[in-house]
Legacy VTK file of the C-alpha trace (Angstrom):
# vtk DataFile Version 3.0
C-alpha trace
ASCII
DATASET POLYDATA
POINTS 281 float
45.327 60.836 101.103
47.162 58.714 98.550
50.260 56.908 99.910
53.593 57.161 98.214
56.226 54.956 96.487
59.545 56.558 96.419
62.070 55.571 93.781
65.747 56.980 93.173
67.139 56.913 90.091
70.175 58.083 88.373
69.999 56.860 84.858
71.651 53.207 85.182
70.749 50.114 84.473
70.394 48.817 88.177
68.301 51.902 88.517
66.050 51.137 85.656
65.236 47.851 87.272
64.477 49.547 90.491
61.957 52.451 88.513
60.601 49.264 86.604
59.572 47.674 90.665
58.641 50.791 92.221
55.965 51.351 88.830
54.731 47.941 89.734
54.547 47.976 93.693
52.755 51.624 93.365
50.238 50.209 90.760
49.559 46.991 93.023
49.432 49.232 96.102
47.080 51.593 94.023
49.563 54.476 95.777
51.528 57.301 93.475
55.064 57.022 92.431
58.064 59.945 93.326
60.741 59.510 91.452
63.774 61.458 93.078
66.818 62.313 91.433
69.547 63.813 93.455
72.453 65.904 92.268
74.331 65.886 95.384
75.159 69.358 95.099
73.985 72.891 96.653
73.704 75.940 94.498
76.141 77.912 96.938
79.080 75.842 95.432
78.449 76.288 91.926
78.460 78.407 89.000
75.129 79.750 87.267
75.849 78.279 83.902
77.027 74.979 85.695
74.204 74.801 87.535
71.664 75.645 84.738
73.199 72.608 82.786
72.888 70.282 85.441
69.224 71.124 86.319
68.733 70.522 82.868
70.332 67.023 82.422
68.159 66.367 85.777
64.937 67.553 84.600
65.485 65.790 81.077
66.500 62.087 82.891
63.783 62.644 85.285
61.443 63.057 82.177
62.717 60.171 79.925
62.000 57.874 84.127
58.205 59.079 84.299
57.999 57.904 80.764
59.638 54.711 82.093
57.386 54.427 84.731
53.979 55.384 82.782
54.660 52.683 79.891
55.338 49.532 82.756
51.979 51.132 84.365
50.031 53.876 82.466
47.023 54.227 84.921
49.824 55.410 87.785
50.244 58.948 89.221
53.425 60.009 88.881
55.529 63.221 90.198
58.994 63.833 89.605
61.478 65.247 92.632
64.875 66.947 91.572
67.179 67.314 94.860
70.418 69.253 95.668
71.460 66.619 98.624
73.055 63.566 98.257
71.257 60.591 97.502
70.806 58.941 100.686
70.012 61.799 102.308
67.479 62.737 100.053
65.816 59.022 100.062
66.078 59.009 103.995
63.954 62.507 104.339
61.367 61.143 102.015
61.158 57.607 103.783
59.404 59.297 106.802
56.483 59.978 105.014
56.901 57.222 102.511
55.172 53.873 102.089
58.199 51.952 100.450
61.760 52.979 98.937
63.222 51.550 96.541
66.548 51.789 95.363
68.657 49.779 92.975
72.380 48.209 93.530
74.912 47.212 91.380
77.817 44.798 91.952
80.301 46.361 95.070
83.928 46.526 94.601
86.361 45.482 97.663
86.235 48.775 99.324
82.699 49.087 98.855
81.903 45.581 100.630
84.693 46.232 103.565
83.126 49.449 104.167
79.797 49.033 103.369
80.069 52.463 101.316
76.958 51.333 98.793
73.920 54.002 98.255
71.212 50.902 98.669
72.854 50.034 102.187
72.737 53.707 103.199
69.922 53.697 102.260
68.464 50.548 104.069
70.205 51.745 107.201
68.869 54.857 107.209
65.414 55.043 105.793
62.280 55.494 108.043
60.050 53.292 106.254
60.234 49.908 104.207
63.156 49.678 101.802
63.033 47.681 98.607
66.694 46.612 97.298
66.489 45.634 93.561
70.110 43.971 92.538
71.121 45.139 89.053
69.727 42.631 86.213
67.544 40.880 89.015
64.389 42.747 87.731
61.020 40.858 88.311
62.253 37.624 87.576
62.121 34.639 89.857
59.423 32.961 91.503
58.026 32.906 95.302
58.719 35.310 98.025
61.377 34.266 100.698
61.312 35.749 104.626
63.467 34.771 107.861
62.077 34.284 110.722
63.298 33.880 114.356
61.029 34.775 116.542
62.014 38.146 117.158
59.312 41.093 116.619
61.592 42.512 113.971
60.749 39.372 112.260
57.188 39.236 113.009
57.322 42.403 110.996
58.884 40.618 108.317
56.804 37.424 108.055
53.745 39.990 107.614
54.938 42.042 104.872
56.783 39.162 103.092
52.753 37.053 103.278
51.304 40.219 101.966
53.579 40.357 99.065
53.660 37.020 98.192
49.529 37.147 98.477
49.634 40.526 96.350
52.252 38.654 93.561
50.380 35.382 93.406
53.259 33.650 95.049
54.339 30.916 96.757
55.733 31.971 100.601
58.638 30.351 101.910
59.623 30.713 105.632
63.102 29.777 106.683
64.166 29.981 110.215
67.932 28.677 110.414
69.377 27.234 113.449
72.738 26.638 114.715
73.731 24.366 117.547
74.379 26.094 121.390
78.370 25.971 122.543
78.733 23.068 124.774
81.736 22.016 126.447
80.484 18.679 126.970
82.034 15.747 124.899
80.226 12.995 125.376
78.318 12.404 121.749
75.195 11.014 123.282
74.483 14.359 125.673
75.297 15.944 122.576
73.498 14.741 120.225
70.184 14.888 122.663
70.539 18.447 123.343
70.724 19.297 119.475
67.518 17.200 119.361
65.384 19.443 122.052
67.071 22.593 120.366
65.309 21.679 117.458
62.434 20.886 118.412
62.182 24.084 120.303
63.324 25.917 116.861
60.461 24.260 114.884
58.096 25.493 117.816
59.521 28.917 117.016
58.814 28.453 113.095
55.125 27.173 113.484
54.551 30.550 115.841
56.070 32.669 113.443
53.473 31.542 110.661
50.196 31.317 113.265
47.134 32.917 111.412
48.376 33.728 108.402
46.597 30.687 106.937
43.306 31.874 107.627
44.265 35.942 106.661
45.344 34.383 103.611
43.285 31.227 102.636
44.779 31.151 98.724
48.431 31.516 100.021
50.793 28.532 99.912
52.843 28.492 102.424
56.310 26.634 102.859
58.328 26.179 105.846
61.982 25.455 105.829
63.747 24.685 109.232
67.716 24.651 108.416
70.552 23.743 111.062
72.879 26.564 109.372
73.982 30.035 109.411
71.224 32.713 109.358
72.648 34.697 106.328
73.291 31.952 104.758
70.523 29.943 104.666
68.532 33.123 103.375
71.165 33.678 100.602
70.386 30.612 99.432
66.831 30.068 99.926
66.748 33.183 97.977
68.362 31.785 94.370
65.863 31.877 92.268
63.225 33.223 94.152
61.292 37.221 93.237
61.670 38.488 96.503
63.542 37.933 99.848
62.110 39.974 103.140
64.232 40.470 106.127
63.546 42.716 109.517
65.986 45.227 110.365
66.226 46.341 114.277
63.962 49.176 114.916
66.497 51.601 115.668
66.452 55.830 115.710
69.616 58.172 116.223
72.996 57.219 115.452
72.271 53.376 115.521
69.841 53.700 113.100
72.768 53.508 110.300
74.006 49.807 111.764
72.386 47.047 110.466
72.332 43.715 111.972
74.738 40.965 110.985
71.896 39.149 108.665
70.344 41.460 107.450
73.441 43.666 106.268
74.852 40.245 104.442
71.735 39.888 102.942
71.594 43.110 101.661
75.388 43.135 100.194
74.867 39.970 98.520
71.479 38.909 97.669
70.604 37.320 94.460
67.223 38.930 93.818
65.404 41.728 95.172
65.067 42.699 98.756
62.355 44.225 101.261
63.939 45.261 104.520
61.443 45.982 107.007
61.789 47.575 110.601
59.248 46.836 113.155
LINES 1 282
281 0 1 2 3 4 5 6 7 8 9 10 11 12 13 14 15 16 17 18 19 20 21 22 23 24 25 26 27 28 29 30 31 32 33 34 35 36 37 38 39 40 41 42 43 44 45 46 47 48 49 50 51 52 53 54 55 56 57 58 59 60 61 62 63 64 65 66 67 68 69 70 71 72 73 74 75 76 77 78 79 80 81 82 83 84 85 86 87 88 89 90 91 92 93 94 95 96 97 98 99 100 101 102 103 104 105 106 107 108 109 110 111 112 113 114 115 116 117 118 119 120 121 122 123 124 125 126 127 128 129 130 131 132 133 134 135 136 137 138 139 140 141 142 143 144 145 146 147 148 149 150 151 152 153 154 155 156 157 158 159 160 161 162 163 164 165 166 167 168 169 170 171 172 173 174 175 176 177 178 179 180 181 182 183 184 185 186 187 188 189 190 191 192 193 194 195 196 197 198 199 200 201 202 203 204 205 206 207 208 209 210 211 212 213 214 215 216 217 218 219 220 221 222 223 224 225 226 227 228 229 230 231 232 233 234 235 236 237 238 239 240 241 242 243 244 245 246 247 248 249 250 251 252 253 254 255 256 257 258 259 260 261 262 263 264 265 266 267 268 269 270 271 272 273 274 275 276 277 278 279 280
């Protein structure tokens, strides 16, 4: 049975870049393509002639995004999915049978950012399977694919998919596992200064682990490390610039949890400069 790529659009630009991905990663992936548009409204509360309008605006956007979709990648399968629920909710019901989501995101205003009211991070924070964040005017530009790693199994996850992506794209992997320096009370420089020396060696222990075998499962990869003494978020932001892709693992959470991110990952999401793959393990 064919796997799936799920898309949601709703006839923007950001989501026009995020159709545009989804028609590639399906194609590469040699699974189908669902594009979902969702109204966000149930028949009960509406009028017949107000609901026969929008079903038709639906259906007629939902046409003009297979065409989309078919002229970036006219060998794919594509099938078309109007919804009555809201958006995220719609996405997050489809991501448990799902190979990938992917959503687009625009620019957030102030409220948006303190209360992290986006679609794409509702979407991250809920969704079941991998979810693919394309920023608006981001598209496929860039070069290289970007992951964090720290050790963790959410990461694992992370390094994995980010190695198969960069091996499916052609591109260059860069693994950045950031570092900060443990609180010490101590003030004497030279204690100091030794114990940031055996943290960091310990850190670039936890780097070369997080890249074991992927050499020989992917002999035509290139593979960077990057070891940074900074914040997490940070570091990825801006080992990201430029870059086609950033990975990060999300806690493997279920329930009511499951809508939290973690500190990196949710900065990453809210202000990454190209696309991003947020993986659960």
């Amino acid at each position: 049975m064919a796997r799936t790529v799920v898309v949601g659009v709703e006839g923007t630009d950001s989501s026009h870049d995020a159709l545009v991905w989804a028609a590639h990663a399906a194609a590469a992936r040699r699974d189908e393509l669902e594009i979902l548009y969702a109204v966000g409204v149930p028949y009960s509360s509406m009028e017949v002639l107000y609901d026969d309008a929008v079903t038709q605006s639906a259906e007629t956007l939902l046409d003009d995004e297979k065409k989309r979709a078919l002229d970036a990648e006219p060998d794919l399968t594509v099938r078309t999915t109007l919804s009555r629920s809201t958006p995220a909710r719609a996405l997050t019901e489809l991501s448990e049978e799902a190979a990938l989501v992917v959503v687009g995101s625009h620019p957030l205003g102030f409220v948006e950012r303190v209360f992290a009211g986006s679609l794409s991070y509702q979407v991250v924070a809920g969704c079941h399977s991998p979810v693919l964040v394309v920023p608006a005017g981001t598209g496929a530009r860039g070069a290289g694919v970007v992951v964090g790693a720290d050790g963790s199994p959410d990461s694992v996850t992370a390094v994995a998919h980010a190695a198969e992506e960069a091996d499916r794209l052609g591109s260059e992997l860069t693994v950045v596992h950031a570092w900060l320096s443990p609180v010490t009370y101590l003030s004497v420089d030279v204690i100091s200064g030794s114990t940031d020396q055996l943290v960091e060696e310990s850190e670039r222990m936890v780097l070369a682990e997080s890249i074991a075998g992927l050499g020989e499962r992917y002999p035509d990869l290139t593979i960077n490390r990057r070891l940074v003494h900074d914040n997490p978020a940070q570091a990825l932001l801006e080992a990201a610039v430029g870059a086609r892709l950033l990975v990060v693992g999300s806690r493997g959470l279920h329930g009511v949890t499951r809508m939290l991110l973690g500190s990196v990952s949710h900065t990453v999401v809210m202000h990454a400069p190209c696309p991003v793959l947020v993986v659960r393990s």
